[in-house]
C-alpha positions in Angstrom: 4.0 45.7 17.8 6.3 43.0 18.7 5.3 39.5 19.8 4.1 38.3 23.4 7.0 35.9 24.1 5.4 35.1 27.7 3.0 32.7 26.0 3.9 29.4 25.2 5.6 27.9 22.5 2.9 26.2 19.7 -0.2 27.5 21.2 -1.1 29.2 18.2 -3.9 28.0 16.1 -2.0 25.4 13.2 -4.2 27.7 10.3 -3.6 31.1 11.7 0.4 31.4 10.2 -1.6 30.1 6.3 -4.6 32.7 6.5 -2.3 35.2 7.0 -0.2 34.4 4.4 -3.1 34.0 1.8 -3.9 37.6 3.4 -0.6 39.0 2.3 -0.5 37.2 -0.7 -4.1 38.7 -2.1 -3.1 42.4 -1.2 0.2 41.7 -3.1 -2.1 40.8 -6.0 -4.0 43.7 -5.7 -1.1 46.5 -5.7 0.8 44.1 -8.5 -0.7 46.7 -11.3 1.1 49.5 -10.3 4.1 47.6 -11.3 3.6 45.3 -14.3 0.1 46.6 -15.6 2.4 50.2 -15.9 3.9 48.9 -19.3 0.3 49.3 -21.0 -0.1 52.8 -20.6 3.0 54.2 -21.5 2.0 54.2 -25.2 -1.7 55.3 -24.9 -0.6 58.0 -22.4 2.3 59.1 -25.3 -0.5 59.0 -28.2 -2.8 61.0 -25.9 -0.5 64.1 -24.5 2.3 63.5 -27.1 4.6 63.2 -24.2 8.2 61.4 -24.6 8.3 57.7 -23.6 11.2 59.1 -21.5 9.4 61.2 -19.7 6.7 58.9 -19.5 9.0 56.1 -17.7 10.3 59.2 -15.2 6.8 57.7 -13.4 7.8 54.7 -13.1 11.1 55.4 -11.9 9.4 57.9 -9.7 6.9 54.8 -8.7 9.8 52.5 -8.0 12.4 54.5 -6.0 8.8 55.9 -3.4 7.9 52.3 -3.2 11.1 50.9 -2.4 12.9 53.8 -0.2 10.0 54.5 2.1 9.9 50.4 3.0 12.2 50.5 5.9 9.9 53.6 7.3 7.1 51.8 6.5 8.5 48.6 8.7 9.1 50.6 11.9 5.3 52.1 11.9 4.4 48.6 11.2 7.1 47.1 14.3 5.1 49.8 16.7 1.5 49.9 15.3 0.8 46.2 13.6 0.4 45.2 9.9 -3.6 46.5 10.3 -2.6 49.8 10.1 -0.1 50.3 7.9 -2.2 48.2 5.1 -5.1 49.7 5.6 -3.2 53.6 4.8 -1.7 51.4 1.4 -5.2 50.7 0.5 -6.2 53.9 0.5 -3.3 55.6 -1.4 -3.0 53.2 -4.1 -6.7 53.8 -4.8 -6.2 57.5 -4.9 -3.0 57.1 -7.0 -4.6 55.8 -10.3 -7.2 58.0 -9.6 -5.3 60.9 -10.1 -3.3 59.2 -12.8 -6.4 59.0 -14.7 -6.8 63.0 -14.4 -3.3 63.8 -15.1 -3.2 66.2 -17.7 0.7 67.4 -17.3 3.4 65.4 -16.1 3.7 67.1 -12.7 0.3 65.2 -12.1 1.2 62.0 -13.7 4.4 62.2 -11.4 2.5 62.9 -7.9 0.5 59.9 -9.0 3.3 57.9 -9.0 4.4 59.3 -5.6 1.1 58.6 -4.3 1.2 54.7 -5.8 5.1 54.2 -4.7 4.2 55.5 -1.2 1.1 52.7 -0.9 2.3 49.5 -2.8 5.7 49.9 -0.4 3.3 50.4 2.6 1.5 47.2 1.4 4.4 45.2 0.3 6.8 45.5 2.7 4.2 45.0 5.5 3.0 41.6 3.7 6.6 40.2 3.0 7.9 41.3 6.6 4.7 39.7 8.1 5.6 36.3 6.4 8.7 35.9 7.4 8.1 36.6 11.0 5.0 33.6 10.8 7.0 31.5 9.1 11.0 31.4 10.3 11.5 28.0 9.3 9.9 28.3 5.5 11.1 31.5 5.0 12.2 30.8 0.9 8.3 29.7 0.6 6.9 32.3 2.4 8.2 35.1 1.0 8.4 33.4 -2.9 4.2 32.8 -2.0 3.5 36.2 -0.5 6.4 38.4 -3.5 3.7 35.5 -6.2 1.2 37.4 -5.6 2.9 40.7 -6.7 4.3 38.9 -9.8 1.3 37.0 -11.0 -1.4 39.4 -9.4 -1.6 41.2 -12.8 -1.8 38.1 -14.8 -5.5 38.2 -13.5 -6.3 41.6 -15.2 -3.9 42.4 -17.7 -6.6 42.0 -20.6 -9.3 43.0 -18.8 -7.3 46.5 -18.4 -5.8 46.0 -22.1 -9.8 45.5 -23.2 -10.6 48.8 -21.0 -8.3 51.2 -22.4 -9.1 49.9 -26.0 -13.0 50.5 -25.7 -13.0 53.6 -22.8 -9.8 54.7 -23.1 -6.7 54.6 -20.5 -8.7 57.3 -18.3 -11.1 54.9 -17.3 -8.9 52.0 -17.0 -7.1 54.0 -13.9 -10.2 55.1 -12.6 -12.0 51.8 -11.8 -9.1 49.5 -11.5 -7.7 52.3 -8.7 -10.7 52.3 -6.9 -11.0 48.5 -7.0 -7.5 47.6 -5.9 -7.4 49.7 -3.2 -10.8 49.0 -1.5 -9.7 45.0 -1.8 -6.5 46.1 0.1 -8.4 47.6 2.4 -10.4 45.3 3.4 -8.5 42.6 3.6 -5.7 44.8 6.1 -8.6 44.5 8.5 -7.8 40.8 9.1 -3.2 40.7 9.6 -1.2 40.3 12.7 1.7 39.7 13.9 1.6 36.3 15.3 1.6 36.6 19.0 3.4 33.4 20.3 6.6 31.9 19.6 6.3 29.9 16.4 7.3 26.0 16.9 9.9 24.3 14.6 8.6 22.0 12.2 9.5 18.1 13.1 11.7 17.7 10.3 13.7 21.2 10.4 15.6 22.4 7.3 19.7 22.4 7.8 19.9 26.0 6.2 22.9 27.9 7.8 21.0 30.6 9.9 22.7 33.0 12.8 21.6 32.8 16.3 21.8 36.6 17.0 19.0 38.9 15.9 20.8 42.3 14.8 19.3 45.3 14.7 19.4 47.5 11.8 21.9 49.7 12.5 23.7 46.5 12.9 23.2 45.1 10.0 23.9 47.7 7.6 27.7 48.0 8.9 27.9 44.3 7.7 30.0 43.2 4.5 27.7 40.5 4.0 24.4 43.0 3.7 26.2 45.2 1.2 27.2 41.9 -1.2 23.3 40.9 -1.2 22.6 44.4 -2.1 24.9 44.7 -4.8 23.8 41.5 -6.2 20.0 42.7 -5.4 20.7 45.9 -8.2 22.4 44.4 -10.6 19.7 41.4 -11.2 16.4 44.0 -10.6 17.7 46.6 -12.8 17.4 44.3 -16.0 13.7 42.8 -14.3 12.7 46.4 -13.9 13.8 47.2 -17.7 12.0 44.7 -19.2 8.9 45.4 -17.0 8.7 48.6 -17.6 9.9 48.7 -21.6 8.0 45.6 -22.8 5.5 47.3 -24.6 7.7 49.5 -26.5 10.0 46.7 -26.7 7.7 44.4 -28.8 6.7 47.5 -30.6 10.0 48.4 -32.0 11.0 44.9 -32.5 7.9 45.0 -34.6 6.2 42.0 -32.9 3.8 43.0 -30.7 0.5 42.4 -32.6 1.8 39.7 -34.5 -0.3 37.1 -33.9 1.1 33.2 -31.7 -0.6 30.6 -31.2 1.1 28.6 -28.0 -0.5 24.9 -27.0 -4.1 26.6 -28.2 -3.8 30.0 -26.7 -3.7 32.3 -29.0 -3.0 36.5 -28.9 -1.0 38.9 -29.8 2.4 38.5 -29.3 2.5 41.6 -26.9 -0.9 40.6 -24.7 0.7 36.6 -24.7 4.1 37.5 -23.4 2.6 40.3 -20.7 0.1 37.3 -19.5 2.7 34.7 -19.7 5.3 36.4 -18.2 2.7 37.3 -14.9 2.4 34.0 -14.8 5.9 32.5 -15.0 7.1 35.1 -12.2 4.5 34.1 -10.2 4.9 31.1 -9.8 8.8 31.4 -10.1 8.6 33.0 -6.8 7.7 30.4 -4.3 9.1 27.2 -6.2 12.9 28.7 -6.3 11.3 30.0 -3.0 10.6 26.5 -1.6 14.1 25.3 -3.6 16.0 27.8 -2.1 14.5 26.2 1.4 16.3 22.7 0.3 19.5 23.0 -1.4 20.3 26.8 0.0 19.9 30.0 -1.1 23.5 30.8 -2.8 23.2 27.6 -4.7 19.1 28.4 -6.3 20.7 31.8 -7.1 23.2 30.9 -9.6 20.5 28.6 -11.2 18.3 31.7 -11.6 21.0 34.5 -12.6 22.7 31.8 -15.2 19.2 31.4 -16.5 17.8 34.6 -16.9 21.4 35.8 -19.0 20.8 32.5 -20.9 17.2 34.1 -21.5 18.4 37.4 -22.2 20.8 36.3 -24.3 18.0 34.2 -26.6 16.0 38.1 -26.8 20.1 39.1 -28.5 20.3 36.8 -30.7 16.5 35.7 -32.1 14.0 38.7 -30.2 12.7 39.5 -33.1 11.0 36.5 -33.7 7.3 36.3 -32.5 7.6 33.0 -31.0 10.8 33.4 -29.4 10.0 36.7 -27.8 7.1 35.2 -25.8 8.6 32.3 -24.6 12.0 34.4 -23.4 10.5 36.5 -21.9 8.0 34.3 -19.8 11.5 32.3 -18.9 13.3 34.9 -17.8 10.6 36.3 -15.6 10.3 32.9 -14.3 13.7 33.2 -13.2 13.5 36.9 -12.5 10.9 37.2 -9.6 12.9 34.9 -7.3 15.0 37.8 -6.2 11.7 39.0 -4.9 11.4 35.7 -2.7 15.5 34.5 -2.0 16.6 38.3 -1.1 14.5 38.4 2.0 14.7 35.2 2.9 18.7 35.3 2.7 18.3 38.7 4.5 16.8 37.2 7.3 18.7 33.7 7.8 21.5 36.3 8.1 20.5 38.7 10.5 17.7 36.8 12.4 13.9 37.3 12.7 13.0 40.0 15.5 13.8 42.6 12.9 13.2 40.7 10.0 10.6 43.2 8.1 12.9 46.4 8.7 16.2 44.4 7.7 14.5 43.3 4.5 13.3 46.4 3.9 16.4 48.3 4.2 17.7 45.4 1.2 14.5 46.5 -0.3 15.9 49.6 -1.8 18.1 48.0 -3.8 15.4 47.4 -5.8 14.7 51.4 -5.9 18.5 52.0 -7.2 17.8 49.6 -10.0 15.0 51.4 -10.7 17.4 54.7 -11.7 18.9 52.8 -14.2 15.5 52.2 -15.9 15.6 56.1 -18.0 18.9 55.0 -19.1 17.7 51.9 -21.1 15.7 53.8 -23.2 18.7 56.1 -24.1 20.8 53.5 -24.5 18.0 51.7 -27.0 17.4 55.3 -29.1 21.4 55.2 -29.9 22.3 51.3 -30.3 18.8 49.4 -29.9 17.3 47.1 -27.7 19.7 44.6 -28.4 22.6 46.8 -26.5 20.3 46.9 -23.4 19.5 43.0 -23.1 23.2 42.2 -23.9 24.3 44.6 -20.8 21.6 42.9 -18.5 23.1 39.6 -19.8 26.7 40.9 -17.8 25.0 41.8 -15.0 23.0 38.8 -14.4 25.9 36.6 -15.2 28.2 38.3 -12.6 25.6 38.3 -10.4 26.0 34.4 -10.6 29.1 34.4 -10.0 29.1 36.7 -6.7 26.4 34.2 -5.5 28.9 31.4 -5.2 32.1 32.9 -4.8 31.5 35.5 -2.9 28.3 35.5 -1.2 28.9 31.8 0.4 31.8 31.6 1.6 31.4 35.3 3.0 27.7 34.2 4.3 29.2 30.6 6.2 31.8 32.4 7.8 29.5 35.2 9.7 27.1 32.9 10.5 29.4 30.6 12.0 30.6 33.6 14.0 27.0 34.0 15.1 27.0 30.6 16.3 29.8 31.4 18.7 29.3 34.4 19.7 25.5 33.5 21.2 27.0 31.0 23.3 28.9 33.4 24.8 32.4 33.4 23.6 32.1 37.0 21.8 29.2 39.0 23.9 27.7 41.1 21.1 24.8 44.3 21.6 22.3 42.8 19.4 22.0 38.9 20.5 18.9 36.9 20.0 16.3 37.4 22.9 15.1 34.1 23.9 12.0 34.1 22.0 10.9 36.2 19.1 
């Protein structure tokens, strides 16, 4: 469903562009468990069927690579039909995902869950982020860090309450009701998006981010240099976030810290429960402040702060993981850091190749996130034969050559296509995709 662009510019209601966002930003909460609650069930599922913690995390990857691929899919039903729909079908699957989950007795069942979960939370998630960035062209780094927060720190909100669950009722239950209650929440609230209908105005005081003047479509945008660089640097920085997010539990166990008890400015817990709760926290809100950062002083130059970071975190978890203390407050920094790929990925994505197909381009970078998620097997392999510290000290490459493509390579390659846009929509290079008037 694409805009009206006969209606005026600014006519649109000033708190129409935020409810939508808080919108998009709840049912982001609501599919976040899918994701980061995952971790605590790997262990209970293992104790329970005696199943490998291999073949446990082939869900996961399963989960991840449905979620992700599907998104650009997902983005054209949502281009023809409208957010509504699209959400409201997420709802419902994610709901019937953990159902099932919680009846798996082999692993083929415990997989189609995961199909059923990857096919919803990418319906849900791609719709929400794609949604924000076409109400809010000129925030774009906030919009997408605040909608991508609510995936990050969604599960903050019930990560004991579903630690509690499985401990009393068992991990059965926990998927039952916590399905059923994500998915009608999602539900509901895909009754209320849109697309915004009019143009949307530029703020008084407009950013000075680099952005191009042509909107390219995506079978544009994937012959571009520039789109494979992002989602080069989009694998190599997710597949150590997806790691840790997936692993933590059996991290902590096998560092032989996870029910040591911390006590951190008065909150006290188990080292495990702290750093899962903390580490919600820190990517949410990670999100839209390197989000809203990214919107001031670019989004090459926030990268490199956030890559250089997270290695400097991971390289902490090397050196000193096995301390309690330590382990908690790494791991909360370097999701802090980590989420912001979530938030200054799309937002890059579509400075660079313009808003009208904003949710599909992003989606298509999307994936990257879904061929990260193939290395995730690996790091358990890699753990049984040299330990965890081999793992963190390969993410700790990645994410500091990541850095360095960020300023290096993704800048100067970025300035010099968007300057190309500039000429080429004032007509000095005609070009098949160029910005329709309003969008």
């Amino acid at each position: 469903m694409e805009a009206n662009t006969t209606n005026p510019v600014g006519t649109a209601r000033s708190w129409e562009p935020w409810f939508q966002l808080a919108c998009g930003i709840l049912c982001m909460a609501m599919i976040a468990n899918l994701q980061y609650g995952w971790t605590l069930f790997v262990d209970p599922i293992n104790q329970a069927h005696g199943w490998s913690r291999a073949a446990i995390q082939t869900a996961f990857t399963i989960f991840v690579l449905t979620e992700t691929w599907l998104v650009p899919i997902e983005a054209w039903f949502v281009d023809r039909y409208g957010p509504r729909v699209v959400v409201t079908f997420g709802g419902v699957m994610i709901g019937l995902a953990w159902v099932i989950n919680s009846y798996a007795d082999s692993l083929t069942l415990l997989y189609a869950g995961a199909v059923f979960a990857g096919i919803g939370a990418g319906a849900v998630y791609g719709t929400c982020v794609g949604n924000a960035l076409k109400w809010f062209p000129y925030r774009r780094g906030l919009a997408a860090g605040a909608t991508a927060a609510g995936f990050g720190a969604g599960a903050a909100l019930t990560v004991v309450p579903i630690a509690n669950t499985i401990a009393s009722h068992g991990y059965q239950t926990a998927f039952f009701w916590f399905g059923i209650g994500q998915g009608l929440v999602v539900f509901l609230l895909a009754q209320f998006l849109r697309p915004p209908v009019y143009k949307i105005a530029a703020p008084k005081k407009a950013l000075s981010l680099p952005q191009s003047k042509i909107d390219y479509q995506p079978s544009q945008t994937i012959t571009k240099p520039v789109f494979w660089v992002l989602y080069l640097m989009f694998v190599m920085v997710a597949s150590g976030g997806l790691m840790a997010a997936a692993q933590i539990g059996p991290i902590a166990h096998d560092l032989g810290v996870a029910d040591i008890p911390v006590n951190l400015l008065g909150l006290q817990a188990a080292a495990l429960t702290l750093a899962i709760s903390l580490d919600r926290i820190f990517d949410g809100f990670g999100r839209p402040i390197f989000g809203y950062v990214s919107d001031r002083i670019g989004r090459e130059n926030t990268m490199f702060i956030a890559f250089g970071t997270a290695a400097a975190m991971l390289l902490l978890l090397v050196y000193h993981g096995s301390n309690p203390l330590v382990f908690v407050l790494a791991t909360a920094c370097f999701f802090g850091v980590f989420g912001e790929i979530y938030s200054l990925f799309p937002a890059t994505c579509g400075d660079t190749f313009g808003s009208k197909f904003a949710a599909t381009n992003a989606g298509m970078l999307y994936t990257a996130k879904g061929t990260a998620a193939l290395l995730v097997p690996f790091a358990s392999i890699i753990a049984a034969s040299y330990g965890w510290y081999a793992v963190f000290a390969i993410a700790v490459g990645l994410n500091a050559t990541a850095a360095f493509l960020a300023m290096f390579v993704l800048k100067p390659l970025r300035s010099r296509f968007i300057a190309r846009t500039v000429v080429e929509a004032d007509g000095l290079a005609p070009i098949a995709g160029r910005q329709s008037p309003a969008h």
